[in-house]
C-alpha positions as a Markdown table, in Angstrom:
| # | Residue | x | y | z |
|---|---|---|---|---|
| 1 | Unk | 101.4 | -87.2 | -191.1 |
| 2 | Unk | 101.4 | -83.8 | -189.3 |
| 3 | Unk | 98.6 | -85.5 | -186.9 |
| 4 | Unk | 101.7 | -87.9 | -186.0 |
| 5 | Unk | 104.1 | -85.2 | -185.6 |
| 6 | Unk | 102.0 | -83.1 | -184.0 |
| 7 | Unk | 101.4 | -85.6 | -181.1 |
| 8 | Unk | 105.4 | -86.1 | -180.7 |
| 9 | Unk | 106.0 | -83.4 | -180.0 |
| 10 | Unk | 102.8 | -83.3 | -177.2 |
| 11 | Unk | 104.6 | -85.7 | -175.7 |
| 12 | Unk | 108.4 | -84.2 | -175.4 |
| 13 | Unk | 106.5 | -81.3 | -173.9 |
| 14 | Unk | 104.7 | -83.7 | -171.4 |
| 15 | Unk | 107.3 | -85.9 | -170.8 |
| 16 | Unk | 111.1 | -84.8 | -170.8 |
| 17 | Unk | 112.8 | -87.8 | -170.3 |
| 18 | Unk | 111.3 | -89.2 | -173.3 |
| 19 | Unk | 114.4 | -87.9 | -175.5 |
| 20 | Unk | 115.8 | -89.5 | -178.5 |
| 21 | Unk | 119.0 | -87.3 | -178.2 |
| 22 | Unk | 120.7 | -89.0 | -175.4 |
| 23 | Unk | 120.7 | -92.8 | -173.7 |
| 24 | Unk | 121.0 | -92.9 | -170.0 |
| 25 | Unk | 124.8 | -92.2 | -168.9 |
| 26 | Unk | 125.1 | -95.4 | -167.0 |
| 27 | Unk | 124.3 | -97.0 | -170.3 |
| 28 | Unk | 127.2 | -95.0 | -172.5 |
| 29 | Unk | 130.8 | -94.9 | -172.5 |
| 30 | Unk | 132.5 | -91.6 | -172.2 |
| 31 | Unk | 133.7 | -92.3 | -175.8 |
| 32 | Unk | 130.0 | -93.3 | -176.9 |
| 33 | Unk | 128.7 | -90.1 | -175.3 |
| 34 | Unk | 131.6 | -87.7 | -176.6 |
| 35 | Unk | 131.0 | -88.8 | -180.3 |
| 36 | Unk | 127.5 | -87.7 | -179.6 |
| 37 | Unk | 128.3 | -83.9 | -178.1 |
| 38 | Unk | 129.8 | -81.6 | -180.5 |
| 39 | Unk | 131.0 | -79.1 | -177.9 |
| 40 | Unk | 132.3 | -81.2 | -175.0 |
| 41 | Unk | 132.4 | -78.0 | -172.6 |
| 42 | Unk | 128.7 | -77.8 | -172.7 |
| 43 | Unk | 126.1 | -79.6 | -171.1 |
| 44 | Unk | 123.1 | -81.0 | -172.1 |
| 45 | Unk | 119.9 | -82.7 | -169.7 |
| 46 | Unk | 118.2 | -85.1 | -172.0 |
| 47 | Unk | 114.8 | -84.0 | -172.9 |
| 48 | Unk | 116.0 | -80.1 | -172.8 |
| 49 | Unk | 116.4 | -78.0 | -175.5 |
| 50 | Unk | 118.6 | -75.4 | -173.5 |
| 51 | Unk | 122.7 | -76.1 | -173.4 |
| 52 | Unk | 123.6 | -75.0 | -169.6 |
| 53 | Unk | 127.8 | -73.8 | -169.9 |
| 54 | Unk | 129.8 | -75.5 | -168.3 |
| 55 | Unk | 130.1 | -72.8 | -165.6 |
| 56 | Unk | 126.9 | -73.1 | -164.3 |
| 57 | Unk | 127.4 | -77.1 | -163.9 |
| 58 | Unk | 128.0 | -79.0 | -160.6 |
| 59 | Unk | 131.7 | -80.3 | -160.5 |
| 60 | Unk | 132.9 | -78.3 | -163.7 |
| 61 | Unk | 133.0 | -79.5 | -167.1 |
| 62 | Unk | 129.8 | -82.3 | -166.9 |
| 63 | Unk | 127.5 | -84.1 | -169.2 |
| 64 | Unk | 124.8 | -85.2 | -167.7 |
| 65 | Unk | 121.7 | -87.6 | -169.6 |
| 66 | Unk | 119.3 | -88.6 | -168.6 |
| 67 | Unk | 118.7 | -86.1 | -165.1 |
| 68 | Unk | 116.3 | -83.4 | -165.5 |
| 69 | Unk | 118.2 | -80.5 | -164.6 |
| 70 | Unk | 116.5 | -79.7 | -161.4 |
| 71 | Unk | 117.4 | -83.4 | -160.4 |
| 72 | Unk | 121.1 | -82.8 | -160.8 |
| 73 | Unk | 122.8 | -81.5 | -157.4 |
| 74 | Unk | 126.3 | -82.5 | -155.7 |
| 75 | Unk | 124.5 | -85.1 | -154.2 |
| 76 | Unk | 122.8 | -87.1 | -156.6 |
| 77 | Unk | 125.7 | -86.9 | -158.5 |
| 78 | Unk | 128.2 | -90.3 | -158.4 |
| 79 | Unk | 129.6 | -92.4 | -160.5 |
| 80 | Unk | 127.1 | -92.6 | -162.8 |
| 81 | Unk | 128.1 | -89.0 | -164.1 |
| 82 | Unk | 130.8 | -88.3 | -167.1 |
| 83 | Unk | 133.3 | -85.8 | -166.5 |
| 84 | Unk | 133.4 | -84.5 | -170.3 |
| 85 | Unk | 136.7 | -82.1 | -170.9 |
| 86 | Unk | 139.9 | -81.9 | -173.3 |
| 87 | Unk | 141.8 | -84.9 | -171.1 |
| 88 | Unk | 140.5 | -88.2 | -172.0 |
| 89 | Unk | 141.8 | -89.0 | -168.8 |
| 90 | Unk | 139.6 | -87.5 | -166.3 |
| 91 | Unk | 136.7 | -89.8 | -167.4 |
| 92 | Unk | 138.0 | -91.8 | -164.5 |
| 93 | Unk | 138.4 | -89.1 | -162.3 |
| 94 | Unk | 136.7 | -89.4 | -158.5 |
| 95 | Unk | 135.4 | -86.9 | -155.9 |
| 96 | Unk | 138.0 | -86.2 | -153.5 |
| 97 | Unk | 138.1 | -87.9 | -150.6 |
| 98 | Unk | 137.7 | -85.8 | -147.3 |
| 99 | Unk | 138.8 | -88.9 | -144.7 |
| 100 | Unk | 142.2 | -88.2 | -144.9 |
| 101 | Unk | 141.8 | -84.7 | -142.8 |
| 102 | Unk | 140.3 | -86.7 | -139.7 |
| 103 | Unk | 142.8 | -89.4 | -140.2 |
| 104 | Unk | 145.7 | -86.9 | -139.9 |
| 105 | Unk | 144.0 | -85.2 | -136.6 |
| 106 | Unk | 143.2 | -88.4 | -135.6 |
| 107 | Unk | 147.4 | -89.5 | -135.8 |
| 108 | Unk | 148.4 | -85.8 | -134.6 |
| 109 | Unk | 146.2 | -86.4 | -131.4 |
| 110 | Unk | 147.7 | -90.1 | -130.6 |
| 111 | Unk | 151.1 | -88.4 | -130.6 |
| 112 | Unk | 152.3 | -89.0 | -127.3 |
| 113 | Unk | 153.5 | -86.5 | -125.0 |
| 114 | Unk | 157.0 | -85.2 | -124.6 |
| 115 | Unk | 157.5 | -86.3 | -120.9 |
| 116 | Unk | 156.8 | -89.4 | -122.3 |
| 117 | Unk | 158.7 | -89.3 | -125.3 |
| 118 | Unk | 161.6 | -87.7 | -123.3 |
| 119 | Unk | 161.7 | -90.9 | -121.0 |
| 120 | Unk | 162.0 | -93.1 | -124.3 |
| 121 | Unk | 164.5 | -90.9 | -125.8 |
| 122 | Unk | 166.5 | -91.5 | -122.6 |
| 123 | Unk | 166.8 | -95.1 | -122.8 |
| 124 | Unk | 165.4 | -96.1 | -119.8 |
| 125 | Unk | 166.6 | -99.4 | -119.1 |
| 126 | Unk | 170.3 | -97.4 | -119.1 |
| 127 | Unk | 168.7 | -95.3 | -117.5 |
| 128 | Unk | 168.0 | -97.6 | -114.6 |
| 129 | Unk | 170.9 | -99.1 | -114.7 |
| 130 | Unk | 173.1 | -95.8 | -113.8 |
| 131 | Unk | 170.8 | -94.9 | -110.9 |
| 132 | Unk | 171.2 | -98.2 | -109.5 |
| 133 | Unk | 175.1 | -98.2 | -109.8 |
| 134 | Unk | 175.6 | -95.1 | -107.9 |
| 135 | Unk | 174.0 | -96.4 | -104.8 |
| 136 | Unk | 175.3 | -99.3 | -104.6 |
| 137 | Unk | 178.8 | -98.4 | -105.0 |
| 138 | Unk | 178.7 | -95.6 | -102.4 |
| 139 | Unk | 177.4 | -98.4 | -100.2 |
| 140 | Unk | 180.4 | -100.9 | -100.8 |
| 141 | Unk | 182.9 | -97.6 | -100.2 |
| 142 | Unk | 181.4 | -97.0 | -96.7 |
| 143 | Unk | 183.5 | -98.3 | -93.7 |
| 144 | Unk | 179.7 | -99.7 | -92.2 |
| 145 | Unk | 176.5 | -100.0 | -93.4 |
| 146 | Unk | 175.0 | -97.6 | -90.5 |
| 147 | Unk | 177.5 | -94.7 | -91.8 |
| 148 | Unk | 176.0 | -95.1 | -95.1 |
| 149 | Unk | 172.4 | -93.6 | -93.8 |
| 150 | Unk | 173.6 | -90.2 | -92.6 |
| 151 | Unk | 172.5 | -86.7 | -94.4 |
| 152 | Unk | 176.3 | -86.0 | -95.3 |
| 153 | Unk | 176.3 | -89.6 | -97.6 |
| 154 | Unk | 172.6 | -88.6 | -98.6 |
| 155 | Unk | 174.1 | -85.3 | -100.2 |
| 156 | Unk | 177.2 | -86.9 | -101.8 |
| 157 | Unk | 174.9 | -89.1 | -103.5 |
| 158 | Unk | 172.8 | -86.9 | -104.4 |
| 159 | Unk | 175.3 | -84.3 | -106.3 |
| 160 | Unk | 176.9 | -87.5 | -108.0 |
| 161 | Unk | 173.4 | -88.7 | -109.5 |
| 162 | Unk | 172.0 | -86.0 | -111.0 |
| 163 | Unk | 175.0 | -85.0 | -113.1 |
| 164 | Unk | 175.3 | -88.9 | -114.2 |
| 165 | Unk | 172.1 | -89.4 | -115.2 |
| 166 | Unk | 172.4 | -86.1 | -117.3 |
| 167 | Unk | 175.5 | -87.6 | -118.7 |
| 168 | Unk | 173.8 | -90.9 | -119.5 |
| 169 | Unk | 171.1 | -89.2 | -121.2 |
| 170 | Unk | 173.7 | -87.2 | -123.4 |
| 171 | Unk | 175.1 | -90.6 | -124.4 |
| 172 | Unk | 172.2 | -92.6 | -125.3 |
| 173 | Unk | 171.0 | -89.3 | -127.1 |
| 174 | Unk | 173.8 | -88.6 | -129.2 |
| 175 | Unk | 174.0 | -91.9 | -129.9 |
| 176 | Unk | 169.9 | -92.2 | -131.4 |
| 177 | Unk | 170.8 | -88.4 | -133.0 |
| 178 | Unk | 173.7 | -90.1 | -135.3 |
| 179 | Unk | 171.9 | -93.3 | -136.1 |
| 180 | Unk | 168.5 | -91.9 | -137.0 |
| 181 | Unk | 168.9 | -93.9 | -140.2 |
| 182 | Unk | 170.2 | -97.2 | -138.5 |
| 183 | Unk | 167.4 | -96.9 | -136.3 |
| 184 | Unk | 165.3 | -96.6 | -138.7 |
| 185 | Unk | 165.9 | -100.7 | -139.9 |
| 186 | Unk | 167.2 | -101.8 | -136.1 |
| 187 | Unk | 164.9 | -100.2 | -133.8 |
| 188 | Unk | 161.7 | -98.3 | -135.9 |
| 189 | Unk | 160.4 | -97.3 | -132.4 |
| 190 | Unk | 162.9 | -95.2 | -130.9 |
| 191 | Unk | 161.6 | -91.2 | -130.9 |
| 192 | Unk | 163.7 | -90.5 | -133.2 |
| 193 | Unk | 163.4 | -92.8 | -136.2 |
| 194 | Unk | 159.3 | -92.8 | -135.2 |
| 195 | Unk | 159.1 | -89.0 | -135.9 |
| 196 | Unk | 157.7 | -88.3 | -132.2 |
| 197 | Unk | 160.6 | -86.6 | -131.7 |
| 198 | Unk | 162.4 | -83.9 | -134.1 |
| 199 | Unk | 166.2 | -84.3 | -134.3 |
| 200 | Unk | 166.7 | -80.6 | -133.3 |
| 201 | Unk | 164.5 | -81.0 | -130.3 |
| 202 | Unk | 166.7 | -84.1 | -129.4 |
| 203 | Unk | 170.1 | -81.7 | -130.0 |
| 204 | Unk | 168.7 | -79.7 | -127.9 |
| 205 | Unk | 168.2 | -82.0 | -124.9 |
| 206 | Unk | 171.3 | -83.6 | -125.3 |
| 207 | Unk | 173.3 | -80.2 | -125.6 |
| 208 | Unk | 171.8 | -79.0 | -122.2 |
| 209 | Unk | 171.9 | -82.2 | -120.5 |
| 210 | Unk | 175.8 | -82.5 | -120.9 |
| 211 | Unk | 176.2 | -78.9 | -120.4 |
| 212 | Unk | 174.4 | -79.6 | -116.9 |
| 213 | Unk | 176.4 | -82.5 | -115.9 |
| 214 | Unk | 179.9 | -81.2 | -117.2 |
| 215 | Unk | 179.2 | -77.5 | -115.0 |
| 216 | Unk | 178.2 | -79.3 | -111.5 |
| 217 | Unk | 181.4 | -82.2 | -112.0 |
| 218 | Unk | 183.5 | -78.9 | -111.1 |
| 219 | Unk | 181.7 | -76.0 | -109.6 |
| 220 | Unk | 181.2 | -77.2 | -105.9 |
| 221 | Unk | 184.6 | -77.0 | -104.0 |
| 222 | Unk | 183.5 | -80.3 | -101.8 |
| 223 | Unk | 181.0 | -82.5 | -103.4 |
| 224 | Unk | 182.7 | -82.2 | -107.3 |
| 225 | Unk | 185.7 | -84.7 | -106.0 |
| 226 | Unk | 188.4 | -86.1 | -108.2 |
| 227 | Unk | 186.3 | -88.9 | -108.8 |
| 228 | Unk | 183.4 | -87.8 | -110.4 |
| 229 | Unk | 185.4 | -85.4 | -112.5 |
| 230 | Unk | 186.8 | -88.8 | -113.8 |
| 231 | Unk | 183.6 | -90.3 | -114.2 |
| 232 | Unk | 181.6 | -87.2 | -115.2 |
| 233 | Unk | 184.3 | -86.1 | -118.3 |
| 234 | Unk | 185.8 | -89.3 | -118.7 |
| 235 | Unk | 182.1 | -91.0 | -120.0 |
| 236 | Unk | 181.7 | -87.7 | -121.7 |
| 237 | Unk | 184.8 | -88.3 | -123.7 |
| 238 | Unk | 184.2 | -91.8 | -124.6 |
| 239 | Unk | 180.8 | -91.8 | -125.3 |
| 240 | Unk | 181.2 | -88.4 | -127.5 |
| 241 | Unk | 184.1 | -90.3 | -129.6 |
| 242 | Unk | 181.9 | -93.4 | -129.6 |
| 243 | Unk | 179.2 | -92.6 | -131.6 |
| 244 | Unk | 180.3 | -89.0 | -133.4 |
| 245 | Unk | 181.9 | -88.4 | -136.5 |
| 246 | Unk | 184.5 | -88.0 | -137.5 |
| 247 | Unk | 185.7 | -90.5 | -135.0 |
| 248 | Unk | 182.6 | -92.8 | -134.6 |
| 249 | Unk | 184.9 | -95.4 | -132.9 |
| 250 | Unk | 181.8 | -97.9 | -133.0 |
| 251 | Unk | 182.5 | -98.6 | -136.7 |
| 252 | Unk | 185.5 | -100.5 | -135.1 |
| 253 | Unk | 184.8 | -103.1 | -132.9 |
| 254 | Unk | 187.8 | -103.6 | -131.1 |
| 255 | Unk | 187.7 | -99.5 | -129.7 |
| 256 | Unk | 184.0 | -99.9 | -129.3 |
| 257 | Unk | 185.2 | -102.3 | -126.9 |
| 258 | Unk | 187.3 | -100.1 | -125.4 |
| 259 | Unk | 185.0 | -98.0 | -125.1 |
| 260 | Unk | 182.2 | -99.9 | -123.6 |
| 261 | Unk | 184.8 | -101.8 | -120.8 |
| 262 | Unk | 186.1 | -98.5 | -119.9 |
| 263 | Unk | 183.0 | -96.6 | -119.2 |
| 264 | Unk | 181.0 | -99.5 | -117.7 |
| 265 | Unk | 183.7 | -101.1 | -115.9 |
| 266 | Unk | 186.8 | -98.7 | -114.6 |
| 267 | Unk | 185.0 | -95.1 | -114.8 |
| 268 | Unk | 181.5 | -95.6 | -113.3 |
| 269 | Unk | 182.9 | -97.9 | -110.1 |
| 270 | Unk | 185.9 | -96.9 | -109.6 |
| 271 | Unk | 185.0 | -92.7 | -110.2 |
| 272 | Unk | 182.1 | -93.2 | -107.9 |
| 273 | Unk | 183.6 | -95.4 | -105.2 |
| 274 | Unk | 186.4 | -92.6 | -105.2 |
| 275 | Unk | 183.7 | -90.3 | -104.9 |
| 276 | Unk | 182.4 | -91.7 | -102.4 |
| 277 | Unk | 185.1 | -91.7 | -99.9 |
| 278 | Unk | 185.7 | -88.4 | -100.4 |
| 279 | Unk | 182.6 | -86.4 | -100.5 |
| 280 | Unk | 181.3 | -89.0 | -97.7 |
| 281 | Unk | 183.0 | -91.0 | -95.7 |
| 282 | Unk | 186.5 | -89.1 | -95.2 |
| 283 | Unk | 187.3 | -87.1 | -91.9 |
| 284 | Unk | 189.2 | -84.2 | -93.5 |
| 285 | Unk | 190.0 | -82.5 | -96.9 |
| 286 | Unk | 194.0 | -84.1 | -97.2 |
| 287 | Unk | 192.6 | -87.6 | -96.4 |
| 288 | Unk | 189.6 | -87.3 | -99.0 |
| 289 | Unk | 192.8 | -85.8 | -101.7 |
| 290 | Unk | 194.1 | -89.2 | -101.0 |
| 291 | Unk | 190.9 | -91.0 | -102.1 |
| 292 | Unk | 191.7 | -90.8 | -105.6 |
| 293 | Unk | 190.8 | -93.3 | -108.7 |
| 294 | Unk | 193.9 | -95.1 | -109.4 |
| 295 | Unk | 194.6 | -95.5 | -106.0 |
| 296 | Unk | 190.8 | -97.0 | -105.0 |
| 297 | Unk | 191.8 | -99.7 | -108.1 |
| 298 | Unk | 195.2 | -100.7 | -106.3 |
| 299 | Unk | 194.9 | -100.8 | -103.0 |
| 300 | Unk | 190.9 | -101.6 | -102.2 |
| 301 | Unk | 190.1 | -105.0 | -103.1 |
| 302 | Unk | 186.4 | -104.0 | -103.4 |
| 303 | Unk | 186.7 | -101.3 | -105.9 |
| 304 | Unk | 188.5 | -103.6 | -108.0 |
| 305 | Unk | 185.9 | -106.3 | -107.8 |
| 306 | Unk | 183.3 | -103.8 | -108.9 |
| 307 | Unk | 185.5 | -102.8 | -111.4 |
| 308 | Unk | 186.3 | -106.0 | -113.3 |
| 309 | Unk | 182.9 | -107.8 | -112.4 |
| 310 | Unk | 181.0 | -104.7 | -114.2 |
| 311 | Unk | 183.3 | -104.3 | -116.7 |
| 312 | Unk | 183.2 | -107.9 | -118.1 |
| 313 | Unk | 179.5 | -107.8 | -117.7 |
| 314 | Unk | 179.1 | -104.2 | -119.4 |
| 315 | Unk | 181.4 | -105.9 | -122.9 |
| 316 | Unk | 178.7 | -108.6 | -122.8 |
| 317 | Unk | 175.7 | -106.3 | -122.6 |
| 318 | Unk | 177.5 | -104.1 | -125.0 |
| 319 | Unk | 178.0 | -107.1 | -127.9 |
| 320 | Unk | 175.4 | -109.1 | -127.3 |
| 321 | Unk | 173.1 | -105.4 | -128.0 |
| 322 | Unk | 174.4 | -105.6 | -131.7 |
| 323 | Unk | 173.3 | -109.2 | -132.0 |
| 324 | Unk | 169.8 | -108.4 | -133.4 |
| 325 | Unk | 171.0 | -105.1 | -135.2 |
| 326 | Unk | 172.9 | -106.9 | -137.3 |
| 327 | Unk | 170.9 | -106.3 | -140.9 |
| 328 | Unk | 171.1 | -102.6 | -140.5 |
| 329 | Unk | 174.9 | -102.2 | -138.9 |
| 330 | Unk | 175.6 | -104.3 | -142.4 |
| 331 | Unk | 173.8 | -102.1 | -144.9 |
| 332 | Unk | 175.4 | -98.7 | -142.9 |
| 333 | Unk | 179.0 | -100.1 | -142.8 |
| 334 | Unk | 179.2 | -100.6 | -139.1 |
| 335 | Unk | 181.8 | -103.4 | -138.8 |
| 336 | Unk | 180.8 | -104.6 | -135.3 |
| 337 | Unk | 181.8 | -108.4 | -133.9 |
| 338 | Unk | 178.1 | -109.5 | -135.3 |
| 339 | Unk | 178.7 | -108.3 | -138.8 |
| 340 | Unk | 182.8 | -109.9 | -138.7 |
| 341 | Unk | 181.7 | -113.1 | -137.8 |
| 342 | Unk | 178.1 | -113.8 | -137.4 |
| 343 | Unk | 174.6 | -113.9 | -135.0 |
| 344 | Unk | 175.3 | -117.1 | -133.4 |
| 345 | Unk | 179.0 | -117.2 | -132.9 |
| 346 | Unk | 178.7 | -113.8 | -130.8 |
| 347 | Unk | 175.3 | -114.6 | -129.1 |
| 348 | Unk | 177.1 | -117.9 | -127.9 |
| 349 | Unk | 180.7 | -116.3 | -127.4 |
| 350 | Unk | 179.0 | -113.5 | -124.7 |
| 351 | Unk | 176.2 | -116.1 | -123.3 |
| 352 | Unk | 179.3 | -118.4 | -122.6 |
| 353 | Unk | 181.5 | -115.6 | -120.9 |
| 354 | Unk | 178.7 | -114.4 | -118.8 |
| 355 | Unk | 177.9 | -117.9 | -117.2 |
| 356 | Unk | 181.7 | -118.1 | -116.5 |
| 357 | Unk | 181.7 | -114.4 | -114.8 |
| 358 | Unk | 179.0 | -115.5 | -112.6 |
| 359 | Unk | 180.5 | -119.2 | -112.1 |
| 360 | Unk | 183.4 | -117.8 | -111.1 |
| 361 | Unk | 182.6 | -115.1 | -108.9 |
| 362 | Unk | 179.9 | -117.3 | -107.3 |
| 363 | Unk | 182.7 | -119.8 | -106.6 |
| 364 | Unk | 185.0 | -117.7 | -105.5 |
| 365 | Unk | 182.5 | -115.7 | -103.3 |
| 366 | Unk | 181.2 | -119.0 | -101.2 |
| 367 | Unk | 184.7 | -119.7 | -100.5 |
| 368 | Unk | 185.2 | -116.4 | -99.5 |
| 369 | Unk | 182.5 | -116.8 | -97.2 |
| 370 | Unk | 183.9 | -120.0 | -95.2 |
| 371 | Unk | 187.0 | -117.5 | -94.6 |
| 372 | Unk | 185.2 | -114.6 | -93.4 |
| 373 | Unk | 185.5 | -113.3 | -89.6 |
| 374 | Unk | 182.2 | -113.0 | -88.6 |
| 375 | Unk | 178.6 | -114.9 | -88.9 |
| 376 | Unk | 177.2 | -112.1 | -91.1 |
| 377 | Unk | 180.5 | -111.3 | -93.5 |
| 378 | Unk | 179.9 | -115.2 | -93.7 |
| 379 | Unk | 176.1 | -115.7 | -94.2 |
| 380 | Unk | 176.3 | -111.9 | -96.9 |
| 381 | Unk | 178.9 | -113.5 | -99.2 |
| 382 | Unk | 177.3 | -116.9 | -99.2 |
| 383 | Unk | 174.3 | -116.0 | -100.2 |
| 384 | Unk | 175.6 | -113.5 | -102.5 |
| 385 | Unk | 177.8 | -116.7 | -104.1 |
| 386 | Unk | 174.9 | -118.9 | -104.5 |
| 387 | Unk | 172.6 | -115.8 | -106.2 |
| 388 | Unk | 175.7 | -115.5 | -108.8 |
| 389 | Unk | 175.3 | -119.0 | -109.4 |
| 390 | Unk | 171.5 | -119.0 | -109.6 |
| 391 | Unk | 172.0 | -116.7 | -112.5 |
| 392 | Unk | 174.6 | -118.1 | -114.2 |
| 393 | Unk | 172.2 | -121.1 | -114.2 |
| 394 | Unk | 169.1 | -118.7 | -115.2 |
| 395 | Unk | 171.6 | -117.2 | -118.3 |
| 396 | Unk | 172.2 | -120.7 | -119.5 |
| 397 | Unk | 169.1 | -122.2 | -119.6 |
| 398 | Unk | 167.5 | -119.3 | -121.0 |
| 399 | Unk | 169.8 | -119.2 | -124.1 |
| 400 | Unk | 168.9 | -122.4 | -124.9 |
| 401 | Unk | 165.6 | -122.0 | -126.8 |
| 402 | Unk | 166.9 | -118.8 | -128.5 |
| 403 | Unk | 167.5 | -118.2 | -131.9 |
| 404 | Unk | 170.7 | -116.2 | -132.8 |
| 405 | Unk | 169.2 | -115.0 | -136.2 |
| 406 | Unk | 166.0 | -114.0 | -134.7 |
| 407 | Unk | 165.6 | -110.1 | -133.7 |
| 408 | Unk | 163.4 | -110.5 | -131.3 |
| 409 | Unk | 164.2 | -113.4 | -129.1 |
| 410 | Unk | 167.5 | -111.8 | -129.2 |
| 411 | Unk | 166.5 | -108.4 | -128.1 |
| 412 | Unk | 163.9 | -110.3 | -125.2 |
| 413 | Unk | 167.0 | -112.2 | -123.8 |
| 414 | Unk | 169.3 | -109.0 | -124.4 |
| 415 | Unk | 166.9 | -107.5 | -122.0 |
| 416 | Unk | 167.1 | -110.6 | -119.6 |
| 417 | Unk | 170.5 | -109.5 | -119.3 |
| 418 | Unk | 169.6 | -105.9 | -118.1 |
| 419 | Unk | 167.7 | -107.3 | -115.7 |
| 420 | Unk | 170.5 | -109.6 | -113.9 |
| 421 | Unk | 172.7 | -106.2 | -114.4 |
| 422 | Unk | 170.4 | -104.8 | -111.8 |
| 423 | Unk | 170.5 | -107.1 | -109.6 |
| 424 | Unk | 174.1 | -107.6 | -109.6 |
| 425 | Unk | 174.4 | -104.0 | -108.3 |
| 426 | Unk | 171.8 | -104.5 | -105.7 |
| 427 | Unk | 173.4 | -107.6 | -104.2 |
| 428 | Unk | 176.9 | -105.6 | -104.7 |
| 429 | Unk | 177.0 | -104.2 | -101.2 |
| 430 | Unk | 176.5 | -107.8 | -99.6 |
| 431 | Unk | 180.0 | -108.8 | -100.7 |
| 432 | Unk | 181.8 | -106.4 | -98.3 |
């Protein structure tokens, strides 16, 4: 009997793994291996007679079975280890993981860059759309299209462009800075809403922007004329009530309306055409005093045109924008057309208005042409007539295989629409 004791305990000594104290810990529940520790913040290696504290462990309070000490390292320990404290709970508990730092450098380094983000913030498409206009309009002021290519027009245009664009970004701005959480639901990838842009960075810009454009509408004695004062501070006043509280006209659609006719239609052409002949085209300072707004919209034919072609074309653009934002304008309270009365009733109310604006004009315009004096007034105007046509045509068929209740083939044909806007401006000139 002591022989066979004896010769156990030979082979403890020779082999430590052989122990009768502990099963492996893959094999054993934390429960199973709890019930057999009587001080769960020590550890014990199977086959050892010495208790290691839990301070001198890997990964704090551990049991470990079936590892010879030496074995055990951060390493080779996985889930095959039991975390043995007070909190049943952390018997489930994993390493922590360390992908989430590269991930985050990862996301901070595809951040794109602020002239980049700037240029999104502005709204481009806008954007383009303003420093289209301004040319376009100076060119149907001028008495002839040679007059139109001298320094003095250059400069005019010029001094009226900067401070518009300015003014356009303020708008589009201001209006991203009071919807962040509209935006958020209607258009996730505007700055803004995206976080690439902070909302104080984005006051920022705006404030200096208008601040910009408001200073040179008055601080030159020739070039800040009557008419881009009007066009300057009256889009600054409409697009501030617009979209700000506590006004925030745009929660009614009828003075969003307003709005959006006024700016688009009487203040951009009409200011800049006045502009025009003042700063460029007029002989002396009393004749370009006579130049001013209201008398352009009465007594030129042309600036009227502009005027109530734009203007139509600027309430279409304008409603057919909150066709796809209609789920968030509805949660937020915004009570545009599109939320009153539904997606398809407006989508087919503004495609059907804009095919008549460019049926009529385009009708009107080749009978204009069989009237005119001369070959070219004759050949400019028919052609013109015949483009408005093309894309009243063009805006018809196109609607067709759009849905009004869905958000994207909306906002693809809303942008369509941008680009006959463009255009219309760039054949603009052709009509005089």
């Amino acid at each position: 009997m002591n022989t066979l004791a004896l010769l156990s305990c030979f082979c403890l000594l020779v082999n430590p793994r052989v122990s009768t104290g502990f099963a492996p810990a893959s094999k054993l529940s934390a429960r199973d291996v709890r019930s057999q520790v009587s001080s769960p913040d020590r550890i014990r290696y199977a086959g050892e007679s010495q208790l290691w504290s839990a301070n001198e462990a890997v990964n704090g309070d551990i049991l470990i079975s079936g590892l010879d000490k030496k074995e055990t390292s951060s390493s080779n320990i996985t889930d095959e280890i039991i975390i043995a404290t007070n909190d049943p709970s952390a018997a489930t508990q994993q390493p922590q993981s360390t992908e989430s730092l590269p991930q985050s450098q990862a996301e901070e380094e595809a951040k794109p860059s602020f002239p980049l983000v700037l240029w999104r913030f502005s709204r481009p498409h806008t954007l383009i759309g303003s420093a289209l206009a301004i040319p376009s309009i100076s060119l149907l002021a001028a008495p002839t299209y040679k007059v139109f290519f001298t320094t003095r027009t250059l400069v005019a245009l010029a001094y009226a462009a900067v401070p518009s664009l300015l003014m356009n970004l303020y708008i589009t701005g201001l209006n991203q800075i009071t919807d962040v959480e509209i935006d958020k639901i209607n258009k996730p990838y505007l700055p803004i809403a995206k976080g690439d842009l902070k909302k104080s960075t984005a006051i920022g810009v705006v404030l200096a922007a208008v601040v910009v454009s408001l200073i040179m509408s008055v601080c030159n004695p020739v070039l800040s004329t009557s008419g881009l004062q009007v066009a300057l501070w009256g889009s600054f006043v409409l697009g501030t009530v617009y979209s700000l509280p506590p006004f925030r006209l745009k929660r009614h659609p009828l003075l969003a309306a307003f709005c959006i006719v006024a700016v688009r239609g009487t203040i951009i052409n009409a200011g800049f055409y006045s502009h025009a002949l003042s700063a460029a085209f007029s002989s002396t300072k009393e004749a370009a005093a006579g130049f001013g707004v209201l008398h352009c919209l009465l007594n030129d034919w042309k600036c009227a045109f502009s005027s109530l072609f734009f203007g139509v074309f600027g309430i279409v653009i304008a409603l057919m924008k909150d066709v796809p934002d209609a789920d968030g304008d509805r949660i937020f309270d915004i009570k545009s057309f599109t939320v009153r009365i539904g997606q398809k009733r407006v989508f087919r109310t503004m495609k059907n208005l804009l095919v008549a604006l460019f049926g009529v004009s385009g009708g009107a315009l080749m009978k204009w042409a069989t009237m005119s004096p001369t070959l070219g007034a004759t050949t400019r105007r028919g052609l013109t007539g015949l483009g408005c046509l093309l894309a009243g045509y063009f805006t018809y068929k196109e609607a067709k295989d759009v849905n009004p209740e869905d958000s994207g083939e909306v906002y693809d044909y809303y942008m369509q629409l941008w680009k006959l806007f463009y255009l219309s401006y760039l054949a603009l000139p052709l009509v005089k």
